[in-house]
ZAVEXFI-67480 format. One line per field, with one value per residue (C-alpha): residue number from 1; residue in one letter; chain; z, y negated, x negated. Coordinates in steps of 0.02 Angstrom, whole numbers, plus 32768, in hexadecimal, padded with zeros to 4 digits. Each point is the difference from the previous one (the first is absolute). Layout:
N
k: c(NUM,...)
r: c(A,...)
c: c(A,...)
Z: c(Z,...)
Y: c(Y,...)
X: c(X,...)
END
This chain:
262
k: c(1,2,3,4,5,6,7,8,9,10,11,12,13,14,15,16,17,18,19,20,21,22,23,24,25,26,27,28,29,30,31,32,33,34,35,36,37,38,39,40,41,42,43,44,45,46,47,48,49,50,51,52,53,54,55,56,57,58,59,60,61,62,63,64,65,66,67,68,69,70,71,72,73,74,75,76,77,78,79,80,81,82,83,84,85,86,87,88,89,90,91,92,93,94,95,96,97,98,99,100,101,102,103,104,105,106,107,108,109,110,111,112,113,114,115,116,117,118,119,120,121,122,123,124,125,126,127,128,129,130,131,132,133,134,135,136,137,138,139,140,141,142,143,144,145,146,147,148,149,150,151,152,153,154,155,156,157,158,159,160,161,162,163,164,165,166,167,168,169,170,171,172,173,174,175,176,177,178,179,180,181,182,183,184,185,186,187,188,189,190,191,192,193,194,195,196,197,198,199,200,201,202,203,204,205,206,207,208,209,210,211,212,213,214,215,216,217,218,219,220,221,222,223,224,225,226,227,228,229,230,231,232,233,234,235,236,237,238,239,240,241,242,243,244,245,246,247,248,249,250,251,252,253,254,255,256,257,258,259,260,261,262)
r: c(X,X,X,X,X,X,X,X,X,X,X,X,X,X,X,X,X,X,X,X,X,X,X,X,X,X,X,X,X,X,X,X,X,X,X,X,X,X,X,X,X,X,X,X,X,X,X,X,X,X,X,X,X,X,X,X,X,X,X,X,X,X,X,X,X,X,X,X,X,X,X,X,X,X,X,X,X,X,X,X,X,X,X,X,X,X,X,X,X,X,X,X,X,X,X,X,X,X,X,X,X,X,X,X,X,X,X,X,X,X,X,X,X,X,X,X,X,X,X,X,X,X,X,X,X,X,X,X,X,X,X,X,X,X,X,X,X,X,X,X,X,X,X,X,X,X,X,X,X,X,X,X,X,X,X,X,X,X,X,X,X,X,X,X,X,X,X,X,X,X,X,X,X,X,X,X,X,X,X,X,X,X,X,X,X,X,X,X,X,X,X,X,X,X,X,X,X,X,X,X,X,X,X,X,X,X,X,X,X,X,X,X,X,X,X,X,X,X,X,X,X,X,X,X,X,X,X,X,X,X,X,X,X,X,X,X,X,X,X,X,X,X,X,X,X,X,X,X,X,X,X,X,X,X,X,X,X,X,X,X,X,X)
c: c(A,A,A,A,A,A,A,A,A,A,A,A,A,A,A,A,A,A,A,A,A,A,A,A,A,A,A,A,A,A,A,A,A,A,A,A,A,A,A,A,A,A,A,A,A,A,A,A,A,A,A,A,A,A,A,A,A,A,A,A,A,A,A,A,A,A,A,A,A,A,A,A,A,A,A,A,A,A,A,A,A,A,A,A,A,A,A,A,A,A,A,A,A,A,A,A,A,A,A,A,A,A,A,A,A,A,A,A,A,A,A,A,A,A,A,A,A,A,A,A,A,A,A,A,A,A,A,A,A,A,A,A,A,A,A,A,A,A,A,A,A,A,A,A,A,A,A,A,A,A,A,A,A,A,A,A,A,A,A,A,A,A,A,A,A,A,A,A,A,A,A,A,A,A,A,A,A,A,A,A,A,A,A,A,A,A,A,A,A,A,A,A,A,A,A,A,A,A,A,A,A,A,A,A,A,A,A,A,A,A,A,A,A,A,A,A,A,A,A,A,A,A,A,A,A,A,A,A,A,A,A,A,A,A,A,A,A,A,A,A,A,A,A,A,A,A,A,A,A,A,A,A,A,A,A,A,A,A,A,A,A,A)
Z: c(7589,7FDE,8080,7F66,7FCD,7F90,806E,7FA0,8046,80A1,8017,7FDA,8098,8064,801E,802D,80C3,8017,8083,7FC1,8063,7F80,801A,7FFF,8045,7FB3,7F56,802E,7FA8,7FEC,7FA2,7F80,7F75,8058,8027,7F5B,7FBE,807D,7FDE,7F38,8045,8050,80B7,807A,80BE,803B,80B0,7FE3,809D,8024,806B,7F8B,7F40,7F74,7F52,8012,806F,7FA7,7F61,8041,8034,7F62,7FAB,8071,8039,80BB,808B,8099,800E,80B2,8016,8073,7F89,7F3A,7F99,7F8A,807A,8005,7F3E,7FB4,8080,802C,7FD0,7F9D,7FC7,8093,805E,7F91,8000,80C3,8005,7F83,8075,7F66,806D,80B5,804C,809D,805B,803E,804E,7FAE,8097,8000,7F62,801C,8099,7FB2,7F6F,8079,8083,7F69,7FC9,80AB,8002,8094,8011,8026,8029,80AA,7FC9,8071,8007,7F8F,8078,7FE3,7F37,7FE3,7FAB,80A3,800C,7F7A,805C,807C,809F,8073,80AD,801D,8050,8046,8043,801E,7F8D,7F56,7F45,7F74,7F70,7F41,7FA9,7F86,7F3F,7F8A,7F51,7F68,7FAE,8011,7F5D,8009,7F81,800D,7FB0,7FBF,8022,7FD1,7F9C,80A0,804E,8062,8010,801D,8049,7FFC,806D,8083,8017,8051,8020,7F78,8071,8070,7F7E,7FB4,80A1,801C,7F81,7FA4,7F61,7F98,7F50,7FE4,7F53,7FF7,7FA0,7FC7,8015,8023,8029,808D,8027,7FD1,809F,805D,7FFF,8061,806C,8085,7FB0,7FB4,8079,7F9A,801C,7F54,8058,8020,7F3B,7F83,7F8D,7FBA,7F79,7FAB,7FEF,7FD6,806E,802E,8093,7F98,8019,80B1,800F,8016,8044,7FB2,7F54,7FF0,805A,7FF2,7F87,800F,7F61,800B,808B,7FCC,7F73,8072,8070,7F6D,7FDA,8011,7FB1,7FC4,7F4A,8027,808E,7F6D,7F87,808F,803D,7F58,7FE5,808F,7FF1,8020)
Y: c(2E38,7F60,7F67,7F7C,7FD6,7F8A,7FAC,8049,80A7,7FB0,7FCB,80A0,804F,7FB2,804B,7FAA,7FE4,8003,7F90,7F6A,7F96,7FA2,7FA2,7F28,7F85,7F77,7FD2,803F,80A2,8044,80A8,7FA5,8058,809F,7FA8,7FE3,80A5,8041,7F98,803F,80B0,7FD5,804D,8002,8009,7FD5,7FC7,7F68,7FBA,7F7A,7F76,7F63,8017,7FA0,802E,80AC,8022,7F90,8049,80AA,7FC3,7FA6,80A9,8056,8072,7FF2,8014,7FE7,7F73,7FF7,7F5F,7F63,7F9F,7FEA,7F51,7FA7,7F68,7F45,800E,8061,800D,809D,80B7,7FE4,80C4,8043,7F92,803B,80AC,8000,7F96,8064,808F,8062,7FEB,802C,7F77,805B,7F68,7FF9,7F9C,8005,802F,80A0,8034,800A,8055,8095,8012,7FEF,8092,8076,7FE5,8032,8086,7FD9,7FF9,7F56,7F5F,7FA8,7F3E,7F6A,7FA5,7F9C,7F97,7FC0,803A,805B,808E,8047,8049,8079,805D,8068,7FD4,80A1,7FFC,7FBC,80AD,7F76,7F85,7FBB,7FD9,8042,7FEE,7FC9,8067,8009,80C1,803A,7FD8,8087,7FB7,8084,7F84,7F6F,7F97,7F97,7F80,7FF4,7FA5,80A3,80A7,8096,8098,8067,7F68,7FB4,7F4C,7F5F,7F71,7F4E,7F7A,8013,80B7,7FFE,8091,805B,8067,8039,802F,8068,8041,8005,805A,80AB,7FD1,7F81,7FAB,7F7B,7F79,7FBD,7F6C,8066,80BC,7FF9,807C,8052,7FBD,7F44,804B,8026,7F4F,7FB4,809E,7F70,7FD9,80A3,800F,8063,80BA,806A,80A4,7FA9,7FDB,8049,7F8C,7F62,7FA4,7F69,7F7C,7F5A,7F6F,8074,7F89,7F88,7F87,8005,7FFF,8051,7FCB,7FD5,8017,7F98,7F93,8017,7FC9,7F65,801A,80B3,7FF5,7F78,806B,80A2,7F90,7FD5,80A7,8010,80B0,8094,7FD7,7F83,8076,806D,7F92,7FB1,80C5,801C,7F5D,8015,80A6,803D)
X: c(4F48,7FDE,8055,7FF8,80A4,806A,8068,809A,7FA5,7FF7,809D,8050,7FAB,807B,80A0,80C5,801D,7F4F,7F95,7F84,7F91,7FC7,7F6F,7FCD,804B,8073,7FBC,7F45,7FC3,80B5,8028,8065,7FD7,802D,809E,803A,7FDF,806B,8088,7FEA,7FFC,80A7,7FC8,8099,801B,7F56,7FD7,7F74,7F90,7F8C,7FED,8018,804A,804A,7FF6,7FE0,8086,806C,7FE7,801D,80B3,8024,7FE7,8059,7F86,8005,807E,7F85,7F8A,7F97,7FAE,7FDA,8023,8045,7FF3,7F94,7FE6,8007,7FC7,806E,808A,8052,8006,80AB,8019,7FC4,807D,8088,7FEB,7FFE,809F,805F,7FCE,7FA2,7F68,7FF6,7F74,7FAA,7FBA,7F67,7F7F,7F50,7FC5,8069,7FF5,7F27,8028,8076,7F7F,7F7F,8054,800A,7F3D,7FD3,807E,8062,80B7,8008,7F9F,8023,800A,7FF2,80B5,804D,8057,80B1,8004,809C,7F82,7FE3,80A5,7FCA,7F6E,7FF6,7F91,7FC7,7FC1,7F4B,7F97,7F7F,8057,80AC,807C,8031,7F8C,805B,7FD1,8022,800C,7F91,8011,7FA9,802A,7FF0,7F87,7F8A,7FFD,7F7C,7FA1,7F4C,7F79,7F7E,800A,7FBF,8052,800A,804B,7F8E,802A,7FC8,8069,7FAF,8050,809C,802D,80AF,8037,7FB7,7F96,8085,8072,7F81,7FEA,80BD,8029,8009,7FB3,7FB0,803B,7F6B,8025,7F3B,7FC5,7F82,7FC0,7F4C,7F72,7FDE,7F67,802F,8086,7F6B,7FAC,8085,8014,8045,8096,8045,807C,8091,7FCE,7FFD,8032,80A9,8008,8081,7FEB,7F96,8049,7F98,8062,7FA9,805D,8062,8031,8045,807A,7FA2,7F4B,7F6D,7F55,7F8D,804C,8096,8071,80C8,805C,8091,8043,801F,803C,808E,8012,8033,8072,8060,802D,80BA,8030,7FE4,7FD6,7F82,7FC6,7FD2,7FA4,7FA8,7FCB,7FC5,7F96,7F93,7FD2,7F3C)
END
């Protein structure tokens, strides 16, 4: 069976209450495409996680797909200011924010790639996040570990640059935590600028780092990143990103959903 997909295909893979590291960072090679498509599809309950998001997550919330997002860290920055339905959905408590640091939220994904219970961290000194964790007794020294559990999400969604149909894939630039998610997690949904041969694959052997095995799914989806960016091909976008912001309901929700579709 073929792994190429539409990304309305793609998108149905995914089931309510379900797990999603999805993969970039900020408003750098974002799954926003993927995004959107599950806000059409009207998704519900899922549990999102990365270590720095904006418009993905935020859109998710504005569509009322989520009620867990896991992250270090949620806003648009000094640019564009904050995350504003993020922030609302968390404050009218439709949202439950899990608070992270970055740091711990590489180190869960990173504890379930290398299939361990848990990943001993070093300490986070006098955050209040510590309080959350559990620490167990150091077997080669003195004094206790602090340690963070485990987090196996259902799927990795990640936007790459090329990949193959088998789902091969090439990521140019800043990986975040791409990798580990894919390590992370239990399967693979890949959104691709472009679906490209396996030898083309082959000739930059170096930087396929997203293992096809993993792969249920590859879905072409030209600037598919977009409002954010995506190296080399574009840079984000300002005005569709003011444009998003001024979303304010439902109904505009809706025609913007169906404007910017792949």
């Amino acid at each position: 069976m073929t792994k190429i997909k539409t990304i309305e295909e793609a998108v149905s893979l995914i089931s309510d209450g379900e797990r999603l590291a999805m993969g970039g960072l900020l408003l750098q090679r974002i799954p926003s495409a993927f995004a959107r498509e599950t806000a059409r599809q009207g998704k519900k309950n899922l549990k999102v996680m990365k270590t720095a998001a904006n418009y993905d997550f935020d859109l998710l919330c504005l569509a009322e797909c989520v009620d867990e997002v896991a992250a270090g860290f949620v806003s648009f920055e000094a640019e564009f200011g904050m995350a504003p339905n993020f922030r609302r959905s968390v404050e009218e408590g439709r949202v439950r924010f899990n608070e992270n640091s970055c740091y711990t939220v590489i180190s869960s994904l990173r504890a379930a790639a290398f299939g361990v219970p848990f990943m001993p961290i070093a300490a986070l000194g006098e955050s209040y996040l510590v309080n959350k964790f559990r620490t167990v007794d150091n077997p080669y020294g003195d004094g206790d570990v602090l340690t963070v559990p485990a987090v196996y999400p259902d799927w990795a969604v990640l936007h790459v640059q090329k990949s193959d149909e088998e789902g091969n894939a090439i990521i140019y630039g800043p990986v975040f935590e791409d990798v580990i998610m894919s390590r992370a997690a239990r399967k693979i949904i890949l959104t691709t600028e472009e679906i490209v041969s396996k030898s083309e694959i082959e000739e930059e052997i170096d930087l396929a780092v997203i293992p096809g095995f993993k792969v249920e799914a590859v879905a072409e989806v030209s600037k598919g990143a977009m409002p954010g960016s995506c190296y080399p091909n574009y840079d984000y976008s300002t005005d569709h990103i003011r444009e998003y912001l001024s979303i304010k309901d439902w109904d505009t929700l809706n025609l913007y959903l169906k404007e910017f579709r792949p």
